[in-house]
DRENGUZA-56662 format. One line per 5 residues: number of its first residue (from 0); their letters; for each residue x, y, z of C-alpha. Coordinates in nm, 2 decimals. Layout:
REM DRENGUZA-56662
NUM	a	X,Y,Z ~ ... $
This chain:
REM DRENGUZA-56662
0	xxxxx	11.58,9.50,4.74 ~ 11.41,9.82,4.79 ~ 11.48,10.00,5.18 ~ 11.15,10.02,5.35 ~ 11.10,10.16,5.71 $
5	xxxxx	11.03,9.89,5.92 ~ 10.87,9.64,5.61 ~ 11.02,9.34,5.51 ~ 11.12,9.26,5.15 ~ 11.18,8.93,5.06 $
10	xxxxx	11.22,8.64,4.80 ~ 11.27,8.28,4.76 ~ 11.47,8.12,4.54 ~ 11.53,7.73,4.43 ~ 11.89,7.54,4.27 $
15	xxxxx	11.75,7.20,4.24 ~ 11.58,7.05,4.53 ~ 11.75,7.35,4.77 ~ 11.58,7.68,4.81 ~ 11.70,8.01,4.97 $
20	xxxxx	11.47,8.28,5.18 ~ 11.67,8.65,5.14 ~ 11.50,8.93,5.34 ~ 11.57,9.26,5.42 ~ 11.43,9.57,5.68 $
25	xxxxx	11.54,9.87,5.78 ~ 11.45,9.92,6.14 ~ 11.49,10.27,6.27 ~ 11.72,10.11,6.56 ~ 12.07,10.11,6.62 $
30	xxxxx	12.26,9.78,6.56 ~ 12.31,9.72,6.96 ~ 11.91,9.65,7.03 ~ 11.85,9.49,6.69 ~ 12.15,9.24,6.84 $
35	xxxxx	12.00,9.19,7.17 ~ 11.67,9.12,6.99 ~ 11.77,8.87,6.77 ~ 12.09,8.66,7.00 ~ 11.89,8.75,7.39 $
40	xxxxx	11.70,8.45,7.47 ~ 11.45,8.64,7.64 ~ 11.39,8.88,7.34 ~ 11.33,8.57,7.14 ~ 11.07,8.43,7.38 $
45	xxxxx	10.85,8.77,7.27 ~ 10.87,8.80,6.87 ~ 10.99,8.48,6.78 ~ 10.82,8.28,6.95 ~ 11.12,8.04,7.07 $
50	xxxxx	11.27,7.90,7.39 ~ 11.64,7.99,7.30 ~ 11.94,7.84,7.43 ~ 12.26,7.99,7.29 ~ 12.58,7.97,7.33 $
55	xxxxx	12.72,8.32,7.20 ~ 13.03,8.25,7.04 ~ 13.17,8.11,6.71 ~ 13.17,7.71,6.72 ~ 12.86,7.76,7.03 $
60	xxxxx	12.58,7.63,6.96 ~ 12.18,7.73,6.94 ~ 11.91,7.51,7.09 ~ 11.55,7.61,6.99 ~ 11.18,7.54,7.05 $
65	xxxxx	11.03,7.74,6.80 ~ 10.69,7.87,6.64 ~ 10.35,7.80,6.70 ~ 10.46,7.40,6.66 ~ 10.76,7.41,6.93 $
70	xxxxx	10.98,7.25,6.61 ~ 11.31,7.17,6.73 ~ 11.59,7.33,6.57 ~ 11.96,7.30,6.65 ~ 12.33,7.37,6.55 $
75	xxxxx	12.63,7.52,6.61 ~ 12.71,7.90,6.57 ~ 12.91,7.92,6.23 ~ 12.98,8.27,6.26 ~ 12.95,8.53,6.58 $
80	xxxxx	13.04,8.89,6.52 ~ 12.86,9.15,6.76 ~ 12.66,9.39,6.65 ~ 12.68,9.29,6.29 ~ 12.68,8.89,6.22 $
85	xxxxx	12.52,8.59,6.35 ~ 12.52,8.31,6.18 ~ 12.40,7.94,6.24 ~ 12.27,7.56,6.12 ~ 11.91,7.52,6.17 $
90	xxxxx	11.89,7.13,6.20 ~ 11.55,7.00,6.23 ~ 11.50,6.62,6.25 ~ 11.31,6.44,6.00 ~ 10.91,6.44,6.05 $
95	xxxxx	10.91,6.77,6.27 ~ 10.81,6.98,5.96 ~ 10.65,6.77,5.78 ~ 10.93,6.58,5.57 ~ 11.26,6.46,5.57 $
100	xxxxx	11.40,6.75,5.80 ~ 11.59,7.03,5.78 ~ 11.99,7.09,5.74 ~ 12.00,7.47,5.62 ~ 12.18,7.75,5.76 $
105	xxxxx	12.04,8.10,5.89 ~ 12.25,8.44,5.87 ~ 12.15,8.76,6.04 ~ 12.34,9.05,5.90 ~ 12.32,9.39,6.06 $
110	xxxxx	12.48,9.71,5.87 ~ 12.47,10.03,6.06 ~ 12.27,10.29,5.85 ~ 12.27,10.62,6.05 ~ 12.08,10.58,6.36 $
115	xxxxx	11.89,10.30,6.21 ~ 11.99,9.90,6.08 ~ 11.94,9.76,5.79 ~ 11.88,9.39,5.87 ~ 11.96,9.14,5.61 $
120	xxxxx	11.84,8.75,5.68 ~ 11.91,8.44,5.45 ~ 11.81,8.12,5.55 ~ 11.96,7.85,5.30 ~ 11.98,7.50,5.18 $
125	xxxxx	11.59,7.45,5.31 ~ 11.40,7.18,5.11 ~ 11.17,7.29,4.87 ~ 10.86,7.25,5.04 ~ 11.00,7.43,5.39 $
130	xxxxx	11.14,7.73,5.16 ~ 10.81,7.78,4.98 ~ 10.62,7.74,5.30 ~ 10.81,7.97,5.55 ~ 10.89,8.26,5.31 $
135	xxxxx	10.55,8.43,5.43 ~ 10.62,8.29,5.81 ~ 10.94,8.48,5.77 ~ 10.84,8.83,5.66 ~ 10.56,8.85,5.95 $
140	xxxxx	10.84,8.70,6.23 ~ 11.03,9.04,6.10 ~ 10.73,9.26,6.13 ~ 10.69,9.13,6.46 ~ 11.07,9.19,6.53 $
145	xxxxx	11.02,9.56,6.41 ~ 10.69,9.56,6.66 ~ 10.88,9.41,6.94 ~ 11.16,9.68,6.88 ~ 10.92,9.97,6.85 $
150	xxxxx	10.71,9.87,7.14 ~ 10.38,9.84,6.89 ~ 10.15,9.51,6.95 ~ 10.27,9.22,6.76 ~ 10.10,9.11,6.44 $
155	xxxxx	9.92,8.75,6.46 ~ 10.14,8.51,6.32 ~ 9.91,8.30,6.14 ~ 9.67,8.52,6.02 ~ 9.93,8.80,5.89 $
160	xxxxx	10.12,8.51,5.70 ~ 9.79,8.41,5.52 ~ 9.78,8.79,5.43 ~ 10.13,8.80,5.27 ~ 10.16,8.46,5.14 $
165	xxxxx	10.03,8.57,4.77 ~ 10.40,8.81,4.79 ~ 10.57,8.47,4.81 ~ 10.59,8.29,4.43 ~ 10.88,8.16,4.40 $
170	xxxxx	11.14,8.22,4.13 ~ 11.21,7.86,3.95 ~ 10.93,7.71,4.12 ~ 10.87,7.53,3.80 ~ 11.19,7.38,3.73 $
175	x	11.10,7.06,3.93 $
């Protein structure tokens, strides 16, 4: 994936019935505030969207209320390395998002690149139809993670996901 300032590049990808979302942005921020952004509850509330409970530590867990629906979303913390790794289950019961539910995992990777932090997200093992579906959900939550960061107004959700959702064909989305 290419390094642009501040824009998210992104694709999703299917084995079987299972599909993957891998992102990347590099936001002219140090690793610290990217961090708090993406673990401080409060931070969350702004960009994301989400009532965020989390208990910051490997084997904690993460309770969320999130997006425009208030889905609920929860799991333990697989993986808790400050300023540079958190990773988690996102467990969604069945009929909250339209289906059978959710039992994927999300990792946030931060790599130090200067003065600035090249974030990497993967959210995998979605279902088909969630992956497909929140690939252009995802790029504008990280636009409005590099607004929130810069201190710019944050891009509408909705509407900036309708923009970007052509971006968003999915490699092996024929191999049903």
């Amino acid at each position: 994936m290419s390094r642009l300032e501040a824009t998210p590049v992104g694709d999703v990808s299917f084995d079987g019935e299972r599909a993957t979302l891998n992102f990347e942005i590099r936001l002219p921020h140090p690793p610290e505030e990217v961090w708090k952004a993406i673990t401080d509850p409060r931070e969350l509330s702004q960009w994301y969207m989400t009532q965020a409970v989390i208990e910051g530590r490997k084997g904690g867990f993460i309770d969320l209320r999130t997006g425009p629906g208030q889905f609920h979303a929860t799991g333990r913390i697989l993986e808790w390395e400050p300023p540079e790794l958190f990773e988690y289950e996102w467990k969604v019961r069945p009929g909250e998002l339209r289906g059978a539910g959710e039992d994927a995992i999300v990792r946030w990777e931060l790599e130090r690149d200067g003065e600035a932090t090249i974030l990497r997200l993967a959210h995998r093992k979605l279902t088909r139809d969630a992956g497909f579906g929140a690939a252009p959900y995802t790029h504008v939550i990280l636009e409005r993670l590099a607004a929130q960061l810069d201190g710019r107004p944050l891009p509408d959700l909705r509407a900036r996901a309708a923009e970007v959702q052509g971006k968003y064909v999915p490699r092996g989305a024929s191999s049903r």
